[in-house]
PyMOL Python script that loads the backbone (N, CA, C, O; Angstrom):
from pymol import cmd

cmd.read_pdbstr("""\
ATOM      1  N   UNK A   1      -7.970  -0.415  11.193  1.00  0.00           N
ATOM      2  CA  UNK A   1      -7.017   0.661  11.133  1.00  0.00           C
ATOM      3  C   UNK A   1      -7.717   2.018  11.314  1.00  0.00           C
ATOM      4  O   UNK A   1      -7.197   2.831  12.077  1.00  0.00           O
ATOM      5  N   UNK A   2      -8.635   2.266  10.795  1.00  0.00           N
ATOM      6  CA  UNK A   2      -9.262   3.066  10.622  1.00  0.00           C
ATOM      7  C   UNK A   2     -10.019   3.468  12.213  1.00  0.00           C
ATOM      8  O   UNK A   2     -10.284   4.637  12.494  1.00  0.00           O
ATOM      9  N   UNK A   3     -10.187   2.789  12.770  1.00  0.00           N
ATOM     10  CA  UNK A   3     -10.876   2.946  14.266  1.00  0.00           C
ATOM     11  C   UNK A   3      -9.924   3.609  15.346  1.00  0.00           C
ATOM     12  O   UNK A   3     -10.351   4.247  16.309  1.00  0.00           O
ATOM     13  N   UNK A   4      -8.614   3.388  15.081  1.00  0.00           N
ATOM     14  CA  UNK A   4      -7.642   3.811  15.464  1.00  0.00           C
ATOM     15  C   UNK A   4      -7.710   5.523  15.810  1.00  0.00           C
ATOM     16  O   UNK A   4      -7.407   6.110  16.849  1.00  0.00           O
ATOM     17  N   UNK A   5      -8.222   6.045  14.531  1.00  0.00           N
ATOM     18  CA  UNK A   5      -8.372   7.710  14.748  1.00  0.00           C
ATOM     19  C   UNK A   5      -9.290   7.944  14.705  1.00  0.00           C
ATOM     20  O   UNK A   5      -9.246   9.144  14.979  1.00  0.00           O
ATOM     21  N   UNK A   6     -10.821   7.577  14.461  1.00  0.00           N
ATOM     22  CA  UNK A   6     -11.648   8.536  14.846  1.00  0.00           C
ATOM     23  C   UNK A   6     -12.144   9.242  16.114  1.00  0.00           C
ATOM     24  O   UNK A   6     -11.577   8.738  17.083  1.00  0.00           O
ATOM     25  N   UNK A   7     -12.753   9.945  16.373  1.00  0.00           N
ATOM     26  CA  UNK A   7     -13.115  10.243  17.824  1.00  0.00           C
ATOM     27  C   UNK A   7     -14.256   9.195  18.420  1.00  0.00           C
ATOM     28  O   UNK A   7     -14.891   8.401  17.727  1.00  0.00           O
ATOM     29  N   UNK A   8     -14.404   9.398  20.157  1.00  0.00           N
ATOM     30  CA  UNK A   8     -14.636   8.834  20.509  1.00  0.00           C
ATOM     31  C   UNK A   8     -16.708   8.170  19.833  1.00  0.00           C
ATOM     32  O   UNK A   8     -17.317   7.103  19.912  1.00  0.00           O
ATOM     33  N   UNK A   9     -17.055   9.662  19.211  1.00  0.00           N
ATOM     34  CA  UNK A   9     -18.476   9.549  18.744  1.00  0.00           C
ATOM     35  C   UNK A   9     -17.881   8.461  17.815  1.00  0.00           C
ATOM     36  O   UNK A   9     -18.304   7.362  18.172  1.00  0.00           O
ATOM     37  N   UNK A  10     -17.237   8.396  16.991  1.00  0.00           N
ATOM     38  CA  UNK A  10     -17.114   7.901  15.545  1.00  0.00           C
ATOM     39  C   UNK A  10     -17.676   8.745  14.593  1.00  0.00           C
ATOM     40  O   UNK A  10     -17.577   8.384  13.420  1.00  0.00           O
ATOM     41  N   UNK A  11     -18.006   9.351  14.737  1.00  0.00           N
ATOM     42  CA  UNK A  11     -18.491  10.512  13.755  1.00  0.00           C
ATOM     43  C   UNK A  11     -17.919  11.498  12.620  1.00  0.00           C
ATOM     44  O   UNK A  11     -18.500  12.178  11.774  1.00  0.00           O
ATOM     45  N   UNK A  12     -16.182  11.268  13.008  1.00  0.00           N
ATOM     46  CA  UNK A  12     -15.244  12.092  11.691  1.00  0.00           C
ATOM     47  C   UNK A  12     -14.527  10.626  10.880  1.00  0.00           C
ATOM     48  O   UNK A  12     -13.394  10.691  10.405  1.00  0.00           O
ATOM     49  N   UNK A  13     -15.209   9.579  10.825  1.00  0.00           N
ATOM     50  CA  UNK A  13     -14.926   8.899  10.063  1.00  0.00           C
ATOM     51  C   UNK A  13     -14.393   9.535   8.602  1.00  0.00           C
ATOM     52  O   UNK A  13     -13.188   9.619   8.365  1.00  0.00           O
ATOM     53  N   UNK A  14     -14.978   9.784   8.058  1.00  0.00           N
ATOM     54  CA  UNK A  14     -14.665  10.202   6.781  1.00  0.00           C
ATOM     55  C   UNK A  14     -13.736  10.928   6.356  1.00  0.00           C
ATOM     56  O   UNK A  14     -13.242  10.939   5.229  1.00  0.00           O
ATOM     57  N   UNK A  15     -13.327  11.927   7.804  1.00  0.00           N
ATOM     58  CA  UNK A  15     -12.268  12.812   7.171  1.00  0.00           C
ATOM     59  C   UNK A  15     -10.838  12.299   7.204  1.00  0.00           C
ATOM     60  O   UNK A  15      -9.843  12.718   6.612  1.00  0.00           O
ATOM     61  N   UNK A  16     -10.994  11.263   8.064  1.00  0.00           N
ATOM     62  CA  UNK A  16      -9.710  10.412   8.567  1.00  0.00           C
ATOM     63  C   UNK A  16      -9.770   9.599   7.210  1.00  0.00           C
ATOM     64  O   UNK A  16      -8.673   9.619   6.652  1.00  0.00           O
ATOM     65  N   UNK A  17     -10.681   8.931   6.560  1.00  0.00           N
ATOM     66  CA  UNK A  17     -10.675   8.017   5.413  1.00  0.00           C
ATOM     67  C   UNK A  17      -9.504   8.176   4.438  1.00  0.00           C
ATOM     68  O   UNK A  17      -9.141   7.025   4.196  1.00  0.00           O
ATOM     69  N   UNK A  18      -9.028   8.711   4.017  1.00  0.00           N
ATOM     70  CA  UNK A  18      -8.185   9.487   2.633  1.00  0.00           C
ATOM     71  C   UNK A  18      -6.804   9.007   3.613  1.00  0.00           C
ATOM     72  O   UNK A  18      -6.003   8.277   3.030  1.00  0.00           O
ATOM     73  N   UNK A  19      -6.521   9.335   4.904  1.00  0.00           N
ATOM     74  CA  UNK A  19      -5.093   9.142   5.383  1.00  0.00           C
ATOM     75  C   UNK A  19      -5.034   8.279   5.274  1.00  0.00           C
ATOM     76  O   UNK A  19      -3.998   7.918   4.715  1.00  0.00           O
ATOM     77  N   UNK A  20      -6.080   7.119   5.699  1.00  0.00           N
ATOM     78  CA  UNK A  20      -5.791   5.544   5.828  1.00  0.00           C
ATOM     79  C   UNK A  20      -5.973   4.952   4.842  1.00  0.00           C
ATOM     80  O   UNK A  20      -5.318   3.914   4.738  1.00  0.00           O
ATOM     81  N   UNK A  21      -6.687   5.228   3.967  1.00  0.00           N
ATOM     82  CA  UNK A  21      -6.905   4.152   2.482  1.00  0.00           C
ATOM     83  C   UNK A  21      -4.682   4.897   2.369  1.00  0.00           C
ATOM     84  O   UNK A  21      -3.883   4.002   2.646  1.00  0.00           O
ATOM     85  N   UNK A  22      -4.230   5.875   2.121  1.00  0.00           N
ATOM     86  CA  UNK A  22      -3.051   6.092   1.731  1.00  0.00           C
ATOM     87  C   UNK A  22      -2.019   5.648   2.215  1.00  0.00           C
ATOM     88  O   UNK A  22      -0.975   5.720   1.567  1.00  0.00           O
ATOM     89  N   UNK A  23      -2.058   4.989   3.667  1.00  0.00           N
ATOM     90  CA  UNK A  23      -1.461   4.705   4.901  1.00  0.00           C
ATOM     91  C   UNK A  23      -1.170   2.717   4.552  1.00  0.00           C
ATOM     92  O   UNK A  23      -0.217   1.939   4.579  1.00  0.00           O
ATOM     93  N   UNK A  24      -2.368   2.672   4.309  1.00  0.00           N
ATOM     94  CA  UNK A  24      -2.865   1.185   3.657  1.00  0.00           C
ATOM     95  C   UNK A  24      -2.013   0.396   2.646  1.00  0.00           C
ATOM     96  O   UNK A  24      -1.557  -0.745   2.567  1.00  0.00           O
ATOM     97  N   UNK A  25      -2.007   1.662   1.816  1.00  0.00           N
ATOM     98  CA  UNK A  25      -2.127   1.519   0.657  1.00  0.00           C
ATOM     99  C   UNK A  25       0.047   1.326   0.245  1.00  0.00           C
ATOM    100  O   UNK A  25       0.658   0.670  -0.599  1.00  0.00           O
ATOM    101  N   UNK A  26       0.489   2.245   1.323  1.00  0.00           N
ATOM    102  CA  UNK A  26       1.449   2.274   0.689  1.00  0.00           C
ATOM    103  C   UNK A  26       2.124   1.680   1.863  1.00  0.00           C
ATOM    104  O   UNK A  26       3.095   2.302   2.295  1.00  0.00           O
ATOM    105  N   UNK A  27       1.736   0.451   2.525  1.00  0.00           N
ATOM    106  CA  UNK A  27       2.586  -0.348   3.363  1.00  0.00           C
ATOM    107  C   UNK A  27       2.662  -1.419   3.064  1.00  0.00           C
ATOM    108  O   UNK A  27       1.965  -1.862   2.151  1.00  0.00           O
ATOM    109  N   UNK A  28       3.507  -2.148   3.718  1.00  0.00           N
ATOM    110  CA  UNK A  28       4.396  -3.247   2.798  1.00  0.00           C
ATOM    111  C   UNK A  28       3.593  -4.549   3.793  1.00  0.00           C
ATOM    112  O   UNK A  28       4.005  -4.651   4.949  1.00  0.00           O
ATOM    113  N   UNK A  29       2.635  -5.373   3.403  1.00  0.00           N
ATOM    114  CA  UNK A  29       2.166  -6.348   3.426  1.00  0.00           C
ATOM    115  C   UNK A  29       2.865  -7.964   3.836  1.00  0.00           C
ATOM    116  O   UNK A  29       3.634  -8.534   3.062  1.00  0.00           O
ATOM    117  N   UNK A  30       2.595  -8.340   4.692  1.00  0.00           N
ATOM    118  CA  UNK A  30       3.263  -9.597   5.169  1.00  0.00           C
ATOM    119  C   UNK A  30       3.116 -11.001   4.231  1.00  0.00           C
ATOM    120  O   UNK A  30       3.965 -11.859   3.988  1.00  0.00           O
ATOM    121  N   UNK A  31       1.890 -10.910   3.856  1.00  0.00           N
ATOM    122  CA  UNK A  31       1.557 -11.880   3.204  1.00  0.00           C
ATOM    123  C   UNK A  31       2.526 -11.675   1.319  1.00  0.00           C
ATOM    124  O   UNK A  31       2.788 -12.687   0.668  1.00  0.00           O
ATOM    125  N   UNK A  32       2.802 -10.581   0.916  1.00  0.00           N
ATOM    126  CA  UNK A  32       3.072 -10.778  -0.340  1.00  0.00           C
ATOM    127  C   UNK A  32       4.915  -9.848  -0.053  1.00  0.00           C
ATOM    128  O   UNK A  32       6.007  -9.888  -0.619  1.00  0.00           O
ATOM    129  N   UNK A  33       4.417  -9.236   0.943  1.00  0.00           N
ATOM    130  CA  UNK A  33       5.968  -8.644   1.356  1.00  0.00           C
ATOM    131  C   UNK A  33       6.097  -7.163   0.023  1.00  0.00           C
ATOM    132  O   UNK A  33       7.077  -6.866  -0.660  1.00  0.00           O
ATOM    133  N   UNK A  34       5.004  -6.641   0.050  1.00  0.00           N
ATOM    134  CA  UNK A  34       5.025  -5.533  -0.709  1.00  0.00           C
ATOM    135  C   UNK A  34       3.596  -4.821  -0.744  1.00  0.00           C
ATOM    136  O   UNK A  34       2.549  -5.468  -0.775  1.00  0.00           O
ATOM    137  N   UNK A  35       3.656  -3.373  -0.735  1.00  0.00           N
ATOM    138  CA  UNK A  35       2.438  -2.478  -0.516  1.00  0.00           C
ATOM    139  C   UNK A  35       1.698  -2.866  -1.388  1.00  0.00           C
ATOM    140  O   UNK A  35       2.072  -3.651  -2.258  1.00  0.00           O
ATOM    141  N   UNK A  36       0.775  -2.491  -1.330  1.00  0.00           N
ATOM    142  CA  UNK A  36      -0.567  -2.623  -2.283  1.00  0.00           C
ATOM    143  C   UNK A  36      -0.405  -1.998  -3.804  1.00  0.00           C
ATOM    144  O   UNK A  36      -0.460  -2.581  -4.887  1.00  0.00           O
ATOM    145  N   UNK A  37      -0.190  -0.620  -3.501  1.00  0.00           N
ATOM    146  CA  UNK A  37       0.242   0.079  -5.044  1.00  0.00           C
ATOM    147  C   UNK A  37       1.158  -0.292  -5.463  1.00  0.00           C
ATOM    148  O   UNK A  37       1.488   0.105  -6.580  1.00  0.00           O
ATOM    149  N   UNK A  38       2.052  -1.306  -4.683  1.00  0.00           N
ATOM    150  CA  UNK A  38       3.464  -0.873  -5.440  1.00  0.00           C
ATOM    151  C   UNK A  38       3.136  -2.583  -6.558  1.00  0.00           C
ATOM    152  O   UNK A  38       3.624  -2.753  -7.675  1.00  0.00           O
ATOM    153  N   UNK A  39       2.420  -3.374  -5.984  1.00  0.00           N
ATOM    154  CA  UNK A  39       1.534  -4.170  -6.722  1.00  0.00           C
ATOM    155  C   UNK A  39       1.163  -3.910  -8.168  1.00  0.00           C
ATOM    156  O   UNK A  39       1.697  -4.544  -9.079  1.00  0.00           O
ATOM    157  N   UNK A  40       0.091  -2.818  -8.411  1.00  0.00           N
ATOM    158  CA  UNK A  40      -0.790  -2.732  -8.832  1.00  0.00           C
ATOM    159  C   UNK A  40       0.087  -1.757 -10.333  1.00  0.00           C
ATOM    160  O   UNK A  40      -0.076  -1.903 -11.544  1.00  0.00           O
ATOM    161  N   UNK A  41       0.929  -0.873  -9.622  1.00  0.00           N
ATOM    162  CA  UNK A  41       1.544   0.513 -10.503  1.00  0.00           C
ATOM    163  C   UNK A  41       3.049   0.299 -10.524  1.00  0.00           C
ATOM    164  O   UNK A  41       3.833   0.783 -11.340  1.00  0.00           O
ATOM    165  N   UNK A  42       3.320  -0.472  -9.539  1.00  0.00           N
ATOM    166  CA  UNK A  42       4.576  -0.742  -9.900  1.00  0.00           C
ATOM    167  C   UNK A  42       5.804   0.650  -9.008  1.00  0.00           C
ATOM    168  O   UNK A  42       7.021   0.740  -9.168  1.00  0.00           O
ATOM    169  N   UNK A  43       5.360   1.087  -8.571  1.00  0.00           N
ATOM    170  CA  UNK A  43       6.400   2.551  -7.565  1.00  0.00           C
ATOM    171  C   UNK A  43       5.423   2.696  -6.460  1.00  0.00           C
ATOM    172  O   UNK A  43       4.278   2.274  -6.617  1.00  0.00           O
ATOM    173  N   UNK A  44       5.682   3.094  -5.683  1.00  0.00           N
ATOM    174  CA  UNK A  44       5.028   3.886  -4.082  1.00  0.00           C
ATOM    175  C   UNK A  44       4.566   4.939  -4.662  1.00  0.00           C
ATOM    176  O   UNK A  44       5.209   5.502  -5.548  1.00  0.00           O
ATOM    177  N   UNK A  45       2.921   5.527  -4.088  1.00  0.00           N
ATOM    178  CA  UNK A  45       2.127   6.302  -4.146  1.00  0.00           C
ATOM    179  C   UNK A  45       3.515   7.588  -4.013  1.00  0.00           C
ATOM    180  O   UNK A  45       4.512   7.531  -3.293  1.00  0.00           O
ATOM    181  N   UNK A  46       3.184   8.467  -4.800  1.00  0.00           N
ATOM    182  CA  UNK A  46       3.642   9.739  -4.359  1.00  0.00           C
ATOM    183  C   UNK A  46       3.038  10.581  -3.625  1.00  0.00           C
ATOM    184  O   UNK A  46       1.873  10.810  -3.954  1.00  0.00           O
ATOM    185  N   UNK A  47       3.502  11.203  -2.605  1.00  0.00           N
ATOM    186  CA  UNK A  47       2.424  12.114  -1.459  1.00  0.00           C
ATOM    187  C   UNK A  47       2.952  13.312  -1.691  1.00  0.00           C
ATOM    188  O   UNK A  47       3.745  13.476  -2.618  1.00  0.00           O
ATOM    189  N   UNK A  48       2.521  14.449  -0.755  1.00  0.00           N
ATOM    190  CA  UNK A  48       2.682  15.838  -0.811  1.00  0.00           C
ATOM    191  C   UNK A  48       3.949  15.880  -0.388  1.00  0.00           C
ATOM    192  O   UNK A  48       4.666  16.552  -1.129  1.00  0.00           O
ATOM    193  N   UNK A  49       4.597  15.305   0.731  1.00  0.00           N
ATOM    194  CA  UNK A  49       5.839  15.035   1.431  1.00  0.00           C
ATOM    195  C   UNK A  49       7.218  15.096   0.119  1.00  0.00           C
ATOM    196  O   UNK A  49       8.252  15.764   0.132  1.00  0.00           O
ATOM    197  N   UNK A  50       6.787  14.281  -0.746  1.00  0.00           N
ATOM    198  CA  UNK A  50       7.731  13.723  -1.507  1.00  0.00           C
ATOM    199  C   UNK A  50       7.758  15.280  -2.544  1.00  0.00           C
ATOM    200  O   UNK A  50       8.749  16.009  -2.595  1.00  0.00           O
ATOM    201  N   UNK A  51       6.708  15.497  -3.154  1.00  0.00           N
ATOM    202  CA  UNK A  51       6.645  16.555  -4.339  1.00  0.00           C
ATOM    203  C   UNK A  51       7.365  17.869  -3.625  1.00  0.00           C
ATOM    204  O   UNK A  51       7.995  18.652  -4.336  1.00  0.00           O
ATOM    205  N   UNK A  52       7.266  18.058  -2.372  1.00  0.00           N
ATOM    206  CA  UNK A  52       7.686  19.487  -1.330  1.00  0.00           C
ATOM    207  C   UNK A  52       8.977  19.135  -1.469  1.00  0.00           C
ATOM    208  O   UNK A  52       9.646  20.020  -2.003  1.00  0.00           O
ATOM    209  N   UNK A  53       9.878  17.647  -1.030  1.00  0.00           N
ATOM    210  CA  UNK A  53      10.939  17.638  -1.556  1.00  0.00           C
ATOM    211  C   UNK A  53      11.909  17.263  -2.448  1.00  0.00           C
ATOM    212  O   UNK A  53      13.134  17.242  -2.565  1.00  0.00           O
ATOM    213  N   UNK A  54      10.810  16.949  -3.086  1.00  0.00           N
ATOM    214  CA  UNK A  54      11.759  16.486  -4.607  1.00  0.00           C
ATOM    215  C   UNK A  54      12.097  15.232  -5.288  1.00  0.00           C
ATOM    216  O   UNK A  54      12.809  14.965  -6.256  1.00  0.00           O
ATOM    217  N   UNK A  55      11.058  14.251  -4.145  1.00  0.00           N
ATOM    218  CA  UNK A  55      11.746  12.831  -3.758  1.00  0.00           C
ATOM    219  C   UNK A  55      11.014  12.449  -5.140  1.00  0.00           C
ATOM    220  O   UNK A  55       9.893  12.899  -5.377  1.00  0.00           O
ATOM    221  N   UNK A  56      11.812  11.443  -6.216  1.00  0.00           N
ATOM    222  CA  UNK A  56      10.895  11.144  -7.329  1.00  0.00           C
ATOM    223  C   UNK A  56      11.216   9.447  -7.149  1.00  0.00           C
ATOM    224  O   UNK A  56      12.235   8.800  -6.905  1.00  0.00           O
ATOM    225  N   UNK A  57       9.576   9.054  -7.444  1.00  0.00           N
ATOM    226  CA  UNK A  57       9.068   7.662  -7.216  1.00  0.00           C
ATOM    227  C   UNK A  57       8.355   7.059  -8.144  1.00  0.00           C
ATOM    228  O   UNK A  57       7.304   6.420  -8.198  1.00  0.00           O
ATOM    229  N   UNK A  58       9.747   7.660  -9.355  1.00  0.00           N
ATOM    230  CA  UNK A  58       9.220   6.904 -10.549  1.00  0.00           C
ATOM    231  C   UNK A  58       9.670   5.413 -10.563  1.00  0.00           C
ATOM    232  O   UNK A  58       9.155   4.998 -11.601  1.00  0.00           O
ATOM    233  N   UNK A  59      10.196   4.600 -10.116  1.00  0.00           N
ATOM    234  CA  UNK A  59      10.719   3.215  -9.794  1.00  0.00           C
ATOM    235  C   UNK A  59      10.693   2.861  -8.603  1.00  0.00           C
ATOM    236  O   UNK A  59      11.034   3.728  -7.798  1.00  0.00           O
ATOM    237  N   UNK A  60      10.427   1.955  -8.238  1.00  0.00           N
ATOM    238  CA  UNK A  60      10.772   1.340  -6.599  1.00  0.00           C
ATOM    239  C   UNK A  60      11.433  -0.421  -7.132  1.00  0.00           C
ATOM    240  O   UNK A  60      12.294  -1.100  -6.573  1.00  0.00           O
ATOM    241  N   UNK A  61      10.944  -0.607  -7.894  1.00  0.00           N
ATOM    242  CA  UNK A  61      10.920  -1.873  -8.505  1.00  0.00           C
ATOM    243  C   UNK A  61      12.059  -1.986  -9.860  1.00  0.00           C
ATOM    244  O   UNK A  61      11.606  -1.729 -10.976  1.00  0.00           O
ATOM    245  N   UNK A  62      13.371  -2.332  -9.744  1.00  0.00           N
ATOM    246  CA  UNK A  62      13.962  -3.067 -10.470  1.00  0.00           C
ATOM    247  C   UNK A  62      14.059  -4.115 -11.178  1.00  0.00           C
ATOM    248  O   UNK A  62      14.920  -4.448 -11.992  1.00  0.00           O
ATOM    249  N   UNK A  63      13.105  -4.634 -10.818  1.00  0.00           N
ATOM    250  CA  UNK A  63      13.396  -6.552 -10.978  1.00  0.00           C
ATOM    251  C   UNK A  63      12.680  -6.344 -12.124  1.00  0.00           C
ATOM    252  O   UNK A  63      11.812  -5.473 -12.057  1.00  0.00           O
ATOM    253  N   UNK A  64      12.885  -7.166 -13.592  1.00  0.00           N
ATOM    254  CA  UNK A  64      11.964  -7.336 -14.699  1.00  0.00           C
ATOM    255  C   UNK A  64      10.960  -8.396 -14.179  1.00  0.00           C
ATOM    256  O   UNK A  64       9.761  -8.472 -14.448  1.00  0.00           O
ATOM    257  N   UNK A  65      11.567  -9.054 -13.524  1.00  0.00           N
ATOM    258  CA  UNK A  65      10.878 -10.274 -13.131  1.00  0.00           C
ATOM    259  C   UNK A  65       9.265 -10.036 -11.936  1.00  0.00           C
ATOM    260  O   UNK A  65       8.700 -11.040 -11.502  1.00  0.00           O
ATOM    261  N   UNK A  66       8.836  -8.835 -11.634  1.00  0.00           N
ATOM    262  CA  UNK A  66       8.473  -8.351 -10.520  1.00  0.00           C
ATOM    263  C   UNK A  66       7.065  -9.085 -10.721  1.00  0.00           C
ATOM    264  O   UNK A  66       7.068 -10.008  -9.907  1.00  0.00           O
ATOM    265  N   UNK A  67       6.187  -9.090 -11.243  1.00  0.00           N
ATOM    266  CA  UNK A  67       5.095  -9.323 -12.325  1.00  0.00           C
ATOM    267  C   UNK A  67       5.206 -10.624 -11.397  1.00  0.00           C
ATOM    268  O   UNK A  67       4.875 -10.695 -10.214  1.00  0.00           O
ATOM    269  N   UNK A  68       5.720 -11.589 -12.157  1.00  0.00           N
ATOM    270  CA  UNK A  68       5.778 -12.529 -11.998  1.00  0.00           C
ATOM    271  C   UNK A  68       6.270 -13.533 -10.954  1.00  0.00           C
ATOM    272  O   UNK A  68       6.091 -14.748 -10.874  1.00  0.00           O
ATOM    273  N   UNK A  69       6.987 -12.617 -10.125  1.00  0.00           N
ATOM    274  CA  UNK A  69       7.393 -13.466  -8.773  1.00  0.00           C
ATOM    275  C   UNK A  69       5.714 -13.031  -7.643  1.00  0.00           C
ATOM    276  O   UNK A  69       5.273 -13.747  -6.744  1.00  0.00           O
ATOM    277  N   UNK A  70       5.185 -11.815  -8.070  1.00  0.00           N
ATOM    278  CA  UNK A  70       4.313 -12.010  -7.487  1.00  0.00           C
ATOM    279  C   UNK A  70       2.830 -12.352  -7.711  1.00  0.00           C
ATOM    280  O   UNK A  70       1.865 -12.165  -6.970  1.00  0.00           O
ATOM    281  N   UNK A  71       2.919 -12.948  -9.028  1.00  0.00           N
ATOM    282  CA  UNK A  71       1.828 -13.862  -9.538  1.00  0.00           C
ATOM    283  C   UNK A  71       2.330 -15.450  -9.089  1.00  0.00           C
ATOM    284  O   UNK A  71       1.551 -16.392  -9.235  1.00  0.00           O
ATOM    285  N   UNK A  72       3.521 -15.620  -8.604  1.00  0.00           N
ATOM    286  CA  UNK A  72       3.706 -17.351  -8.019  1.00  0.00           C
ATOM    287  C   UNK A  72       3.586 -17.196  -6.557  1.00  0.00           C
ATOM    288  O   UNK A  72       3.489 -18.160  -5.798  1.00  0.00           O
ATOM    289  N   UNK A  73       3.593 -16.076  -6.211  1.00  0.00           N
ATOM    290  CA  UNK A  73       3.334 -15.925  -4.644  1.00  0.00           C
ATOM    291  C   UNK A  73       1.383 -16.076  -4.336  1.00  0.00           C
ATOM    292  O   UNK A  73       0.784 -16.453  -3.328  1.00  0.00           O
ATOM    293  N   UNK A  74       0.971 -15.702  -5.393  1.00  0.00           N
ATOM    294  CA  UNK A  74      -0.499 -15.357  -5.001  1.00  0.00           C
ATOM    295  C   UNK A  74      -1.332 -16.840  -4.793  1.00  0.00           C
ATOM    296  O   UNK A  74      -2.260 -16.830  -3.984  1.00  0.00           O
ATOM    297  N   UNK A  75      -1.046 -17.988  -5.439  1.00  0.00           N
ATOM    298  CA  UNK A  75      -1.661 -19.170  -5.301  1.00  0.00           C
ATOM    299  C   UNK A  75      -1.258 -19.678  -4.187  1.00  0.00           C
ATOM    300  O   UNK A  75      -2.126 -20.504  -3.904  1.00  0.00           O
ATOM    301  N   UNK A  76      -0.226 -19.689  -3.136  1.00  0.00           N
ATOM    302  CA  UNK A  76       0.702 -19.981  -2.048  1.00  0.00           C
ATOM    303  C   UNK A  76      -0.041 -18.955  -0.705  1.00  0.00           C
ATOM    304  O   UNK A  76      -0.064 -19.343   0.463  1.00  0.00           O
ATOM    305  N   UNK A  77      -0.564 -17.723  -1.130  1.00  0.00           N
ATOM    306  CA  UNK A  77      -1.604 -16.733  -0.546  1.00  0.00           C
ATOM    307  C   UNK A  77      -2.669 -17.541  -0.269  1.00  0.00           C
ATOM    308  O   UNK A  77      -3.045 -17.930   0.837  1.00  0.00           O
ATOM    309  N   UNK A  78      -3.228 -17.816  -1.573  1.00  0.00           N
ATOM    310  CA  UNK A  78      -4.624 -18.502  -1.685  1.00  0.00           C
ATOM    311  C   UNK A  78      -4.729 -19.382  -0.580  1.00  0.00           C
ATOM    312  O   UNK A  78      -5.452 -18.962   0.323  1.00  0.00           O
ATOM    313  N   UNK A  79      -4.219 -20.455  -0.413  1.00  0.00           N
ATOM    314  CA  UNK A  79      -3.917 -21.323   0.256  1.00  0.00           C
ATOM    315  C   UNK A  79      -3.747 -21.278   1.476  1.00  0.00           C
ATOM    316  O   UNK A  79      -4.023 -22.375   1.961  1.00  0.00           O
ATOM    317  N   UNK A  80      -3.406 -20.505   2.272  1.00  0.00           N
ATOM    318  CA  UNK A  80      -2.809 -20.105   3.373  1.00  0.00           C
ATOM    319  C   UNK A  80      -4.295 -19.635   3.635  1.00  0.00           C
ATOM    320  O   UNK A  80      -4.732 -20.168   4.655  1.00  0.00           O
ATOM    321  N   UNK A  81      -5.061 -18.927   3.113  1.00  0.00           N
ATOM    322  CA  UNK A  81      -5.992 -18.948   3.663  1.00  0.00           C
ATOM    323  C   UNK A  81      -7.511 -19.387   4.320  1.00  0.00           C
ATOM    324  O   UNK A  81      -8.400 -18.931   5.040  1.00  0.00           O
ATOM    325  N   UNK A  82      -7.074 -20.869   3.376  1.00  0.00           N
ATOM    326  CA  UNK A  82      -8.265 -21.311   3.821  1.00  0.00           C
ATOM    327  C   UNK A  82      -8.460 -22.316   5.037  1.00  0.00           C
ATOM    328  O   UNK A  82      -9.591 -22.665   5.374  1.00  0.00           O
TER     329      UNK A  82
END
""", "prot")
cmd.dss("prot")
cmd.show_as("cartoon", "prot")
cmd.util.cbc("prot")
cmd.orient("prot")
Protein backbone atom coordinates (compact mmCIF):
# COMPACT_ATOMS: atom_id res chain seq x y z
CA UNK A 1 0.00 0.00 0.00
CA UNK A 2 2.42 2.08 0.96
CA UNK A 3 4.50 1.92 -2.44
CA UNK A 4 1.59 3.24 -4.00
CA UNK A 5 2.67 6.98 -2.95
CA UNK A 6 6.01 7.39 -2.56
CA UNK A 7 8.07 9.04 -5.20
CA UNK A 8 9.77 7.57 -7.74
CA UNK A 9 13.38 7.72 -5.44
CA UNK A 10 11.40 6.11 -2.56
CA UNK A 11 12.81 8.44 -0.44
CA UNK A 12 9.52 10.32 1.26
CA UNK A 13 8.60 7.12 2.63
CA UNK A 14 8.04 8.29 5.92
CA UNK A 15 6.05 11.20 5.38
CA UNK A 16 3.44 9.21 3.51
CA UNK A 17 3.67 6.57 6.61
CA UNK A 18 1.00 8.21 9.12
CA UNK A 19 -1.69 8.38 5.96
CA UNK A 20 -1.37 4.75 5.39
CA UNK A 21 -0.91 3.08 8.76
CA UNK A 22 -4.57 5.45 9.11
CA UNK A 23 -5.85 4.42 5.68
CA UNK A 24 -5.07 0.70 6.87
CA UNK A 25 -6.17 0.98 9.76
CA UNK A 26 -9.59 2.18 9.30
CA UNK A 27 -10.65 -0.15 6.34
CA UNK A 28 -12.85 -2.82 6.48
CA UNK A 29 -10.94 -6.14 5.96
CA UNK A 30 -12.16 -9.14 3.88
CA UNK A 31 -11.02 -11.71 5.91
CA UNK A 32 -12.88 -10.59 9.28
CA UNK A 33 -15.24 -8.04 7.35
CA UNK A 34 -14.23 -5.17 9.72
CA UNK A 35 -11.30 -2.46 10.06
CA UNK A 36 -8.61 -3.06 12.20
CA UNK A 37 -9.47 -0.41 15.00
CA UNK A 38 -12.80 -0.96 14.90
CA UNK A 39 -11.48 -4.53 16.22
CA UNK A 40 -9.32 -3.50 18.70
CA UNK A 41 -11.46 -0.07 20.25
CA UNK A 42 -14.51 -0.90 19.17
CA UNK A 43 -15.58 2.70 16.82
CA UNK A 44 -13.59 4.01 13.65
CA UNK A 45 -10.46 6.04 14.25
CA UNK A 46 -11.57 9.63 14.47
CA UNK A 47 -9.69 11.96 11.92
CA UNK A 48 -9.41 15.71 11.48
CA UNK A 49 -12.29 15.42 8.79
CA UNK A 50 -14.72 14.22 11.36
CA UNK A 51 -13.71 16.76 14.48
CA UNK A 52 -13.97 19.93 11.55
CA UNK A 53 -17.42 18.50 11.23
CA UNK A 54 -18.79 17.32 14.06
CA UNK A 55 -19.09 13.74 12.99
CA UNK A 56 -18.95 11.79 16.53
CA UNK A 57 -17.55 8.12 16.45
CA UNK A 58 -18.26 7.23 19.67
CA UNK A 59 -20.06 3.80 18.50
CA UNK A 60 -19.89 2.10 15.21
CA UNK A 61 -20.68 -1.16 16.87
CA UNK A 62 -24.09 -2.05 18.34
CA UNK A 63 -24.02 -5.59 18.70
CA UNK A 64 -23.22 -6.72 22.52
CA UNK A 65 -22.28 -9.70 20.93
CA UNK A 66 -19.33 -7.98 18.79
CA UNK A 67 -16.37 -9.45 20.96
CA UNK A 68 -17.38 -12.52 20.34
CA UNK A 69 -18.63 -13.10 16.88
CA UNK A 70 -15.24 -11.99 16.11
CA UNK A 71 -13.31 -14.23 18.35
CA UNK A 72 -15.36 -17.38 16.38
CA UNK A 73 -14.35 -15.86 13.18
CA UNK A 74 -10.56 -15.80 14.08
CA UNK A 75 -9.91 -19.73 14.29
CA UNK A 76 -11.88 -20.09 10.71
CA UNK A 77 -9.02 -17.09 9.74
CA UNK A 78 -6.42 -19.28 11.15
CA UNK A 79 -7.17 -21.90 8.96
CA UNK A 80 -7.68 -20.41 5.81
CA UNK A 81 -4.38 -19.65 6.02
CA UNK A 82 -2.40 -22.27 6.02
Amino acid sequence: MLCMYVNDNHDNWDERLQSVIFAYNNTRHSTTNVAPYVIVFGKLMTSSVDKLCGIDRTSVNQDENFVEKIQDKMPLTSNKQM
